[in-house]
N, C-alpha and C positions, 0 to 999 in steps of 0.2 A: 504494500500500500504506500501510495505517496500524497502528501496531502502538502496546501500550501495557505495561508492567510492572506487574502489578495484588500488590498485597501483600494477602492476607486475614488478618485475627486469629482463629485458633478457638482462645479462651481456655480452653474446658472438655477441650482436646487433651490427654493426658497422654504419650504416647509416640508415635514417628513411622507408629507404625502408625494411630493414631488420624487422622494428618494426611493419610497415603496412604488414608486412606479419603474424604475430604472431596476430596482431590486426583482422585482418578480417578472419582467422582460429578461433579464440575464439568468437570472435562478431557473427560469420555466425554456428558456433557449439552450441553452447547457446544460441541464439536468436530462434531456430525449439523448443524449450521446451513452452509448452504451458504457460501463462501468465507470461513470463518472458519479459523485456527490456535488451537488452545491447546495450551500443552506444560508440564508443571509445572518450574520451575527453582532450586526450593530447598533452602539448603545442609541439608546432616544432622544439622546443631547445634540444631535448635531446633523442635521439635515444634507449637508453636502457630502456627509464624509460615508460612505458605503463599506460596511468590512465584508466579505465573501469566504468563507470556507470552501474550498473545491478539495476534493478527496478522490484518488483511483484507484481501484482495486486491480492488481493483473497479478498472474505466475510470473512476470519477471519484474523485478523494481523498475528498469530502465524505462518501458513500454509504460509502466504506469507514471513515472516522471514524464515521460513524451504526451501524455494525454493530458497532464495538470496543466503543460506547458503551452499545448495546443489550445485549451481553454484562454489561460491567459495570455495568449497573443490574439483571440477571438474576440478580448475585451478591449485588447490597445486596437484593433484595426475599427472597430463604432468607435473611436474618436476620445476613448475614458483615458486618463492621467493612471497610470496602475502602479501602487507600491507594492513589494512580495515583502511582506514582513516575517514571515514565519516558513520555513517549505524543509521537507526531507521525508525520509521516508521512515516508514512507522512498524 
């Protein structure tokens, strides 16, 4: 399993519904890929800031890093600012 803590910036966010809509667009886009997780994990204080768990489950770690990593280049190409705070495999 590889898993990663992806932080998105959506600057032009004003309220957290703006954010839960970006959130459940990526979580519901990414989640239909086959042995992927994503689950949104972020606190309720801050409307721009999105934290992302993405998680892969494979028989080889590499393939499963290669799928956490395909997600988050899925996120930098829609145009999101993307921090990897946390990533390795579990």
């Amino acid at each position: 399993m590889w898993s990663a803590e992806v932080w998105v910036r959506i600057p032009w966010a004003a309220s957290l519904k703006d954010r839960r809509q970006v959130a459940q667009s990526l979580v519901g886009r990414l989640g239909r890929q086959a042995n992927l997780a994503v689950a949104e994990l972020s606190p309720d204080e801050e409307p721009r800031q999105l934290v992302l768990g993405v998680a892969a489950v494979s028989g080889s770690p590499a393939h499963a890093r290669a799928l956490v990593d395909a997600a988050i280049g899925a996120i930098e190409r829609e145009g999101h600012d993307v921090v990897v705070r946390e990533s390795g495999e579990r």
